[in-house]
C-alpha atoms as one frame of an Amber mdcrd trajectory, in Angstrom:
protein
  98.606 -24.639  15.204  95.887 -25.728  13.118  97.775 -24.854   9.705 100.629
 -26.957  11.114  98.411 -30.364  12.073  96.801 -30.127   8.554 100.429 -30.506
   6.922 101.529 -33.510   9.477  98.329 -35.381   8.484  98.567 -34.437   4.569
 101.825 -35.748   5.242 101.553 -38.856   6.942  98.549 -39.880   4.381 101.355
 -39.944   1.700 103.565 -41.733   3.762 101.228 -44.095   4.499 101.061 -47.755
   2.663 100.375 -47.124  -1.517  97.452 -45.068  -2.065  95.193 -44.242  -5.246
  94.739 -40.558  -5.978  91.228 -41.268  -5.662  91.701 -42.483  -2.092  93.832
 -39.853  -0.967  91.368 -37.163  -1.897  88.975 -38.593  -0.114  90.521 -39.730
   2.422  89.110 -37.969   5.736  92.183 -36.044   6.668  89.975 -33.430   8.427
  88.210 -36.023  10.630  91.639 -38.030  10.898  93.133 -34.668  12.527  90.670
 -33.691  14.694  91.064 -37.115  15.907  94.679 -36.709  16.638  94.757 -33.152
  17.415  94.572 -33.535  21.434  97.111 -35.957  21.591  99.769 -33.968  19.201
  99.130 -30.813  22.001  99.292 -32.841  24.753 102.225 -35.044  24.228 104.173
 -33.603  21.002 103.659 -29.746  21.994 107.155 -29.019  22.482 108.059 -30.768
  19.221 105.736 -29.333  16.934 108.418 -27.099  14.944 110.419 -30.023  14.373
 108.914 -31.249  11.270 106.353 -34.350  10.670 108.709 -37.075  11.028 109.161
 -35.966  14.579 105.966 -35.459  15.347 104.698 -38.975  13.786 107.636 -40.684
  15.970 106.346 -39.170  18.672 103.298 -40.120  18.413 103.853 -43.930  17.909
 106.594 -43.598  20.894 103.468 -43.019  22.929 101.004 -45.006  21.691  99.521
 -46.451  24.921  98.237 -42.943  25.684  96.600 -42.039  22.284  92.904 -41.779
  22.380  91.616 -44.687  20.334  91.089 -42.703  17.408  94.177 -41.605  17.208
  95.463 -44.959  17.257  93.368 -46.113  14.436  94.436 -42.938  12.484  97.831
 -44.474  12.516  96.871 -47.688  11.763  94.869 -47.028   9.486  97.889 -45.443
   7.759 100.180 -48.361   8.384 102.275 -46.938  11.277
C-alpha cells in the first residue's frame, strides 16, 4: 500500500498549480504522504485500485474529515 500512496502523491504534486523542477524535487512528498496516509485507508480504502484521480476526488469529497494536514497537503497543491 505504501508503493501505491507514493505514486498518488508523486502524482498529485504534478497536477498541482505550475511547479519548478527545483520545487518539485524538493518538495516533501514523503512528509506530504505520511500526512495523508490515514485518511486515504480510512476513507478511500476500497478505491485504492482505481487510479489517482479517484483517489484525489475522494479525498476532497470528504474534506471535513481530513486531518488538518491532510487538508493543507491539498491545498497546498491547489485542490
Amino acid at each position: 500500500m505504501h508503493k501505491f500512496l507514493h505514486k498518488f502523491f508523486l502524482a498529485l504534486i504534478l497536477l498541482s498549480a505550475p511547479v519548478s523542477t527545483g520545487a518539485l524535487a524538493h518538495s516533501g512528498s514523503e512528509q506530504e504522504e505520511k500526512a495523508c496516509t490515514r485518511d486515504v485507508q480510512r476513507f478511500c480504502r476500497k478505491l485504492m485500485d482505481q487510479g489517482d484521480f479517484t483517489i484525489l476526488a475522494c479525498l476532497k469529497e470528504n474534506r471535513p474529515k481530513l486531518s488538518a494536514a491532510c487538508r493543507d497537503v491539498l491545498v497546498s497543491h491547489g485542490q
